[in-house]
C-alpha positions as CSV (number, residue, x, y, z in Angstrom):
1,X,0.0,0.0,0.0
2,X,1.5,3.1,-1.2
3,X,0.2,6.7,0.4
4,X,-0.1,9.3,-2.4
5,X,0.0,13.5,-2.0
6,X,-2.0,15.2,-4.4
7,X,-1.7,18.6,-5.0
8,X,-5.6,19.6,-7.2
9,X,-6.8,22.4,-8.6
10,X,-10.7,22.5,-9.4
11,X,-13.5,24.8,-10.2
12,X,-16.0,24.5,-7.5
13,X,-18.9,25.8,-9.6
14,X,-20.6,22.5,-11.1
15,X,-19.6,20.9,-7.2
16,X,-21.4,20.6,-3.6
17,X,-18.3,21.3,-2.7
18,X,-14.7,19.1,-1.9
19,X,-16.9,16.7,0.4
20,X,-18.9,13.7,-1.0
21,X,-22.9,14.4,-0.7
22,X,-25.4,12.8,-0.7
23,X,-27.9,15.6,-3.3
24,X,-24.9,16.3,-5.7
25,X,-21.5,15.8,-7.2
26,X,-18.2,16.8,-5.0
27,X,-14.7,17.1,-5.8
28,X,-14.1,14.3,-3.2
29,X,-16.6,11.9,-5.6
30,X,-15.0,12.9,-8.9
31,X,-11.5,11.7,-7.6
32,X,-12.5,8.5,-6.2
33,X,-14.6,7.4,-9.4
34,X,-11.5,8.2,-11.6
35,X,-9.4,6.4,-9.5
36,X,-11.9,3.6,-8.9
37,X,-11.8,3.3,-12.6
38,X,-7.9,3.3,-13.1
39,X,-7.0,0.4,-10.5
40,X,-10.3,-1.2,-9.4
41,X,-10.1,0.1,-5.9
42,X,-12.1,2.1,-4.1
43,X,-10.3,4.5,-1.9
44,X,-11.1,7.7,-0.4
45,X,-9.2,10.8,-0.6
46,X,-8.9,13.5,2.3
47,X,-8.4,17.0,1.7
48,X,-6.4,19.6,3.8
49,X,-9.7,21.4,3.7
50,X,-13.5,20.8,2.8
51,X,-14.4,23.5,0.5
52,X,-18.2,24.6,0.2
53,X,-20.5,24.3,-2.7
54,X,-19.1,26.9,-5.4
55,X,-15.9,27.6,-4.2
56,X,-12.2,27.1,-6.2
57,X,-9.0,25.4,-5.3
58,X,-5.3,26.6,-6.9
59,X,-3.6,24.2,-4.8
60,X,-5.8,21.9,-2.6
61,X,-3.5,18.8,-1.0
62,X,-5.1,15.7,-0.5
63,X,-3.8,11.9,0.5
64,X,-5.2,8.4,-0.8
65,X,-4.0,5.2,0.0
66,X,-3.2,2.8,-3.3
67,X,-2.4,-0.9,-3.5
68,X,-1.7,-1.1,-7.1
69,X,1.6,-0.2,-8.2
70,X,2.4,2.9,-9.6
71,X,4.6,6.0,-10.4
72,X,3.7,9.5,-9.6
73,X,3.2,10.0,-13.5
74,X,1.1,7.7,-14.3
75,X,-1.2,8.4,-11.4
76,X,-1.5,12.0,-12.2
77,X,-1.6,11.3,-16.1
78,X,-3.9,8.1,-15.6
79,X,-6.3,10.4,-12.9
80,X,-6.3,13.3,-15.4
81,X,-7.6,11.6,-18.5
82,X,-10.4,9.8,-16.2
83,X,-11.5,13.5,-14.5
84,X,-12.5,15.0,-18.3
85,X,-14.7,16.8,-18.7
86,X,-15.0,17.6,-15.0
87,X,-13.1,21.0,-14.4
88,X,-10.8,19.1,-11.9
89,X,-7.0,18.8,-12.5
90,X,-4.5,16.8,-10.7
91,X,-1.6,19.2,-10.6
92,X,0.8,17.1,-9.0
93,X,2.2,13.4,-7.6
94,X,4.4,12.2,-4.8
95,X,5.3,9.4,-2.5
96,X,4.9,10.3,1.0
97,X,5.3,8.1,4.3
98,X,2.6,6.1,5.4
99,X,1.6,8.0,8.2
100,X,1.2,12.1,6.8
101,X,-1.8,13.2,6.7
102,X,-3.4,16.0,4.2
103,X,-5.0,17.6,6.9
104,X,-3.7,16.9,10.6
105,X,-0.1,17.2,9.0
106,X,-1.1,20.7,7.6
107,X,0.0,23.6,9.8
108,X,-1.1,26.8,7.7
109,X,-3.8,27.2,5.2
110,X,-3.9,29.7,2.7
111,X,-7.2,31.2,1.0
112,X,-7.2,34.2,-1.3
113,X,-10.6,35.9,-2.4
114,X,-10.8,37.7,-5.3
115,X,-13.5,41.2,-5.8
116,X,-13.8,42.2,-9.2
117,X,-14.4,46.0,-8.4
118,X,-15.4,47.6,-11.5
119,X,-18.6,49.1,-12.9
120,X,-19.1,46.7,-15.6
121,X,-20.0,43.0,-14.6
122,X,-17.6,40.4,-15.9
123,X,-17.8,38.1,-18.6
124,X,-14.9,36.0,-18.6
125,X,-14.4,35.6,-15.2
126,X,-18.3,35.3,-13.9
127,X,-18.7,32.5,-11.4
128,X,-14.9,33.0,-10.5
129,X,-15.1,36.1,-8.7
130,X,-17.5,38.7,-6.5
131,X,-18.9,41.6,-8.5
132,X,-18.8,44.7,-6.4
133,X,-19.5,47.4,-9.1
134,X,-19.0,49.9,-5.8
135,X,-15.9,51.4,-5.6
136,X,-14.3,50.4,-2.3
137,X,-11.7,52.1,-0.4
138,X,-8.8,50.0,0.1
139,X,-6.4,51.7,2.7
140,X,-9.4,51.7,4.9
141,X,-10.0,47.9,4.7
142,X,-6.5,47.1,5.2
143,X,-6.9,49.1,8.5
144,X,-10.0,47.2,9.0
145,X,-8.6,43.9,8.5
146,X,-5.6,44.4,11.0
147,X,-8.1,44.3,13.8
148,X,-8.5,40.6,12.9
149,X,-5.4,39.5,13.0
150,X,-3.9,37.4,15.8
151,X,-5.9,35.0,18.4
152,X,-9.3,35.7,18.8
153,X,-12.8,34.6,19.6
154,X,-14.1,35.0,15.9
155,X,-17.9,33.9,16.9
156,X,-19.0,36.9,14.5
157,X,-17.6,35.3,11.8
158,X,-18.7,32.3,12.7
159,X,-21.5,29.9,10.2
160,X,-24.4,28.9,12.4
161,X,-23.6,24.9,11.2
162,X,-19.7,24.8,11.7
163,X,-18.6,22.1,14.1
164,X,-15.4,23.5,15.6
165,X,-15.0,22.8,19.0
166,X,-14.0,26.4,19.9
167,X,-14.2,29.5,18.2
168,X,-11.2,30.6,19.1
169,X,-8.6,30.9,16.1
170,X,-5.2,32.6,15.5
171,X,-5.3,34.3,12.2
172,X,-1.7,35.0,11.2
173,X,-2.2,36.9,7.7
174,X,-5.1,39.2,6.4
175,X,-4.2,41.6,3.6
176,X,-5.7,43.4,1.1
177,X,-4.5,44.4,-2.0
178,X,-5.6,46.0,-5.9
179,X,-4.2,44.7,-8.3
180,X,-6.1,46.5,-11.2
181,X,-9.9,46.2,-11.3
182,X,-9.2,43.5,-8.9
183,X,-9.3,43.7,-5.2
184,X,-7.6,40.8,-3.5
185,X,-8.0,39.4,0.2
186,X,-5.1,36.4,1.2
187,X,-5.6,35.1,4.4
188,X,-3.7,32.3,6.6
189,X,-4.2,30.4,9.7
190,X,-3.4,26.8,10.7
191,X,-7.4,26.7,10.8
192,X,-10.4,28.1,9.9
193,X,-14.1,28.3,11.3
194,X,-16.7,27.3,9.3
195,X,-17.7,30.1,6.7
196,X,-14.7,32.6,8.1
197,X,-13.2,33.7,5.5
198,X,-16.2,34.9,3.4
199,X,-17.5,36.1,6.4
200,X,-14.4,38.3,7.0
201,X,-14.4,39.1,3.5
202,X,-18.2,40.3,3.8
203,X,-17.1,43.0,6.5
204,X,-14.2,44.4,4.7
205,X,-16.2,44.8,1.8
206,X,-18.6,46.9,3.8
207,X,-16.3,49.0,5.4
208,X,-14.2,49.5,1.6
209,X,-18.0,50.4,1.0
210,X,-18.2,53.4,3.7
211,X,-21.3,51.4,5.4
212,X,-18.7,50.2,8.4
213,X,-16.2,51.8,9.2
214,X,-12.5,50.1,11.0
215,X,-14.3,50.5,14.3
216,X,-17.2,48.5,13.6
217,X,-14.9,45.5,12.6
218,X,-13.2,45.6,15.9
219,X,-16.4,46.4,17.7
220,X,-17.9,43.0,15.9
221,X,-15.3,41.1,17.0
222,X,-15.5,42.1,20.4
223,X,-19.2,41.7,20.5
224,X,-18.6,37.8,20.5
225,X,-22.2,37.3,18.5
226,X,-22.9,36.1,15.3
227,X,-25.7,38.4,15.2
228,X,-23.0,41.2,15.0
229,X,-21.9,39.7,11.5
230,X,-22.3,42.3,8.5
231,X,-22.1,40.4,5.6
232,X,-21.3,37.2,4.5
233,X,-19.4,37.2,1.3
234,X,-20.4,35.1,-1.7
235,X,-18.5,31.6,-2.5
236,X,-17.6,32.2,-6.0
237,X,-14.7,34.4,-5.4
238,X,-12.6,32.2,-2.2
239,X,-10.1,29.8,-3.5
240,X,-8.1,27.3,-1.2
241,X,-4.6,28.6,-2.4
242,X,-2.5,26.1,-0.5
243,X,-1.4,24.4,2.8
244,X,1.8,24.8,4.5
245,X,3.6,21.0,6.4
């Protein structure tokens, strides 16, 4: 039995998300069928994260366990042709010990969330980022966003479903940056709550907007309440961008 890192990159549009589910198609599914079809086996893969329904991955990692013998190129390359035309792409291959693990090996996680801040909706890029036709005030988010960072309760930011054990999370990176028409939100922690990111996102993009201001992102925090939450960005524009071991 040979233990095999993935590193995938998918659109999360036509998915439930990275999970298998039972009322759609997932990531998780698409994977395991290919592979199911390549050597016979049925194996299941785990992700460093679990993505929700409509959002992207530039470099998810992921583990599956595989009796059959094979190389790292002919997995990807045999995994690949199977996934078509599924907009899921196995990026890359290797051999790792028996005993890492995609996601209790993982000590950062990265996400980035792209806003498309222009007047005009887009065309080439529609289901792929957040359309805020607004113009919104970056220096102001950026101050915004630094009230965030470090360990905190983040029960504001918080989904009503998420199952963490404790809300408590150290965020270690929240920046924003334009780049263009583009404004764009990288964030990293060695975990995130349920819905946090968007969630975050959601509230900078109000106070870019003049409706908050910095304050009233530190005063959400503080108030400890999801019912303090502004705005809960939409999935189309997060992207798992990688995880750190």
């Amino acid at each position: 039995m040979t233990r095999w890192r993935l590193t995938v990159e998918y659109d999360g549009g036509p998915f439930m998300g990275w999970q298998r589910q039972d009322h759609g198609p997932s990531v998780q599914q698409a994977l395991e069928e290919a592979l199911e079809r390549m050597t016979g086996e049925r194996a299941a893969f785990t992700a460093a994260g679990r993505t929700d329904a409509g959002v992207h991955a530039l470099a998810m990692s992921a583990h599956v366990d595989v009796a059959k013998a094979l190389t790292a190129h002919r997995l990807r390359e045999g995994l690949n042709a199977l996934l078509r035309p599924s907009p899921v792409s196995v990026l890359d291959v290797s051999e790792v010990a028996g005993n890492w693990h995609a996601r209790f090996s993982c000590v950062s996680r990265r996400y980035l969330y792209r806003i498309l801040n222009r007047r005009t909706p887009p065309a080439l890029e529609a289901g792929r980022v957040w359309h805020v036709a607004v113009p919104l005030d970056v220096e102001t988010m950026r101050e915004a966003a630094a009230h965030l960072v470090g360990r905190h309760d983040f029960t504001p930011f918080r989904s009503a479903h998420c199952q963490s054990e404790s809300p408590v999370k150290t965020l270690d990176r929240l920046e924003v940056e334009r780049a263009g028409d583009e404004v764009r939100i990288a964030a990293a922690a060695r975990s995130f709550l349920h819905h946090q990111v968007r969630s975050m996102v959601g509230c900078l993009a109000m106070v870019g907007r003049g409706q908050w201001s910095p304050g009233d992102m530190k005063a959400a925090l503080d108030a400890r309440d999801r019912a303090a939450l502004g705005l809960n960005a939409p999935p189309q524009g997060l992207y798992f961008a990688g995880a750190v071991y």
